[in-house]
C-alpha positions in Angstrom: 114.5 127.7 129.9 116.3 124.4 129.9 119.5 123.6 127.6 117.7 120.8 125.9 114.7 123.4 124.7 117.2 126.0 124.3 119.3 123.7 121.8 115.8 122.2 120.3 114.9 125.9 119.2 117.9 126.9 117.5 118.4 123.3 115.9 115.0 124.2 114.7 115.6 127.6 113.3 118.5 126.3 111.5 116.5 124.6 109.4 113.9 127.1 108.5 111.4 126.3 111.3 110.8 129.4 113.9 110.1 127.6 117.0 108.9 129.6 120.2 109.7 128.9 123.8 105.8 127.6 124.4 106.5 125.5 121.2 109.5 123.7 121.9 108.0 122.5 125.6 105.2 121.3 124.0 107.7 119.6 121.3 110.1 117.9 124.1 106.9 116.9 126.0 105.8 114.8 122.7 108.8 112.6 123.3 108.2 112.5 126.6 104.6 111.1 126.1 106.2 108.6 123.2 108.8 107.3 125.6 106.1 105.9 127.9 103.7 104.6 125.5 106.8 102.9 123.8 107.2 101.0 126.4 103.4 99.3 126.3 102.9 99.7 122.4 105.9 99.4 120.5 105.8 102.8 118.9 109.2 103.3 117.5 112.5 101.7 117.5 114.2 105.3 118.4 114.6 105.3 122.1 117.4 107.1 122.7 116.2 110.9 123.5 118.9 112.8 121.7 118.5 110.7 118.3 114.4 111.3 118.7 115.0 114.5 118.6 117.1 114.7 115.7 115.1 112.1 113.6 111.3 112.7 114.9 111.6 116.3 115.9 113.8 118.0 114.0 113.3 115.8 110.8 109.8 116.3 110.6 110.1 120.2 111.6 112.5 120.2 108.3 109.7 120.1 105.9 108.1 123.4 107.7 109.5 126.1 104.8 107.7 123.9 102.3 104.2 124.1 103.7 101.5 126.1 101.9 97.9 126.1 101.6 95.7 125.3 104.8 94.8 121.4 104.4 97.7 119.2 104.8 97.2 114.8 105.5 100.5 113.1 106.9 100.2 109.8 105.2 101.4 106.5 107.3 101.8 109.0 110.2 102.7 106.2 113.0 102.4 107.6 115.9 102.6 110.8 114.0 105.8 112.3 112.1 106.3 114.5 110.6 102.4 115.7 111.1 102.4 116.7 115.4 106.0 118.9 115.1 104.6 120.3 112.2 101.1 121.0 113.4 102.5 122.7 116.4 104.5 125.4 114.7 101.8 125.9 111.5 98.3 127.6 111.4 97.4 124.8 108.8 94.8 121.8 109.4 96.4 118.6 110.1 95.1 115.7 109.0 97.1 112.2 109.9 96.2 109.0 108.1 97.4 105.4 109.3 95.9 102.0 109.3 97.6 101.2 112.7 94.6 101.6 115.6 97.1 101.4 118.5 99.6 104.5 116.6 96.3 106.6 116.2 95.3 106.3 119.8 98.7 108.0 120.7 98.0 110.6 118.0 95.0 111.4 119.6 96.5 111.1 122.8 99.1 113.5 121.9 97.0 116.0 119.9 94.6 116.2 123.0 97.4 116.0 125.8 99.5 118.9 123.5 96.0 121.0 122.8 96.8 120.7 119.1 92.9 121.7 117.6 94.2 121.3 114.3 95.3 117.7 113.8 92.5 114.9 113.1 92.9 111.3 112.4 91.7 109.0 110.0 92.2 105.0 110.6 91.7 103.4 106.8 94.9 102.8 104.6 95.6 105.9 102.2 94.6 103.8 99.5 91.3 103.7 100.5 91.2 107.6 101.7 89.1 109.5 99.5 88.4 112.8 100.7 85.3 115.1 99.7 88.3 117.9 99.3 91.6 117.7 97.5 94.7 118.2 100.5 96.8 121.3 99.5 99.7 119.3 100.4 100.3 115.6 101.5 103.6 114.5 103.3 104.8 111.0 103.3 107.9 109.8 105.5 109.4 106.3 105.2 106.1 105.4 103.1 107.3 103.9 100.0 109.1 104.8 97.0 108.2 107.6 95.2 106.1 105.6 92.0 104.1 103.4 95.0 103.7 106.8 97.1 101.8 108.9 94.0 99.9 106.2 92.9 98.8 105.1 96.7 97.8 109.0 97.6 96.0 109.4 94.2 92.4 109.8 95.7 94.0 112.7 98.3 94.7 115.0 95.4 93.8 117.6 93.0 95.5 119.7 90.0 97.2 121.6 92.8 98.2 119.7 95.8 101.5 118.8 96.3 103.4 115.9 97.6 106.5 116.4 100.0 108.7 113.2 99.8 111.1 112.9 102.5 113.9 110.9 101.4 117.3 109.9 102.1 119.4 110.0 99.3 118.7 111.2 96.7 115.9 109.2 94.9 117.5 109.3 91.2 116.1 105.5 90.2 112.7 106.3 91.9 112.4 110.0 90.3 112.7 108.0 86.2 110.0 105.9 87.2 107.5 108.4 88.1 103.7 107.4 86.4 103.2 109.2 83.9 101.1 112.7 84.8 103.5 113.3 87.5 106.9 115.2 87.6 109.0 116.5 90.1 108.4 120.2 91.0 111.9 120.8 93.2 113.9 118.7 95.6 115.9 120.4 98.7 118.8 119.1 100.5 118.3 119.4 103.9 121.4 119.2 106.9 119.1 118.2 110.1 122.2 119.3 113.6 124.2 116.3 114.2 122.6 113.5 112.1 125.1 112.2 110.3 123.1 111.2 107.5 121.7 112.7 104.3 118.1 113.8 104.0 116.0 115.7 101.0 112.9 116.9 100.8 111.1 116.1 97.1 108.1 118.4 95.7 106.0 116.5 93.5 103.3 117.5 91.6 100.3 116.6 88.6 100.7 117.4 85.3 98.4 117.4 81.8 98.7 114.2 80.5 
């Protein structure tokens, strides 16, 4: 075993996410597959290899003790954080939702290239996304503040699904504007190894109007 997947598994387990040897490969060779399709398609502005593992890897990975249920969608995946790190340590089915054709083909790409048989994609913008079954849980990174986010994955949910926010600071302004039928369930502070910056994770959830 390498240093780098040696430090990628406990950076992982620090934060709640029990990676395996076979795991964390198959996470470093994500990045390696990003790095070369960057070059061609523009993918992320991240390039440096120690900083995408802290902020794709290991942020995405961070939301891992909050899954439950077994249908999760990854709304404005890109080319497909937080949903690929977390499909490759969960049972759960995957499925990641952008409007971006080019960052879908590298999701594919990825999925196929990783043997991940529990991610699908679904090209449309989540507005539009209505599926025939609510998601247990929907995740949205860097997708829009929190009002814009509920009201944009409304057709993805039912009386039980929940939506994981990740968010920087905390979202006090965003949390008092909230539409009415939704309230926040819990938030979690989360401490990602050497990123210097703060990060929570925000449960929100439908209530009776």
């Amino acid at each position: 075993m390498t240093h780098e997947q040696q430090q990628f598994i406990d950076d992982a387990r620090s934060i709640g996410a029990p990676v395996t040897a076979q795991q964390a490969v198959k996470a470093l060779r994500l990045l390696d597959e990003l790095m070369v399709w960057n070059r061609t398609y523009n993918l992320t502005a991240i390039t440096e290899r120690d900083a995408m593992i802290r902020s794709h890897l290991l942020d995405s990975l961070s939301a891992y003790p909050d899954l439950t249920g077994t249908r999760v969608a990854d709304v404005g995946t890109g080319a497909g954080f937080p949903g690929l790190p977390l499909a490759l340590v969960s049972s759960q089915q995957f499925t990641l939702v952008d409007s971006v054709a080019k960052k879908l083909r590298f999701v594919t790409h990825a999925a196929r290239t990783l043997q991940l048989t529990n991610v699908t994609t679904v090209q449309t913008r989540v507005e539009n996304f209505a599926p025939a079954v609510p998601f247990d849980i929907v995740l949205a990174r860097a997708f829009a503040a929190l009002p814009d986010l509920v009201a944009s994955v409304q057709g993805l949910c039912g009386p039980a699904t929940r939506v994981l926010a990740f968010k920087g600071r905390y979202p006090q302004d965003e949390l008092a504007e909230l539409p009415r039928g939704w309230r926040l369930e819990r938030a979690r502070a989360v401490t990602i190894p050497n990123l210097n910056a703060e990060r929570h994770i925000l449960s929100l959830v439908q209530q009776p109007v």
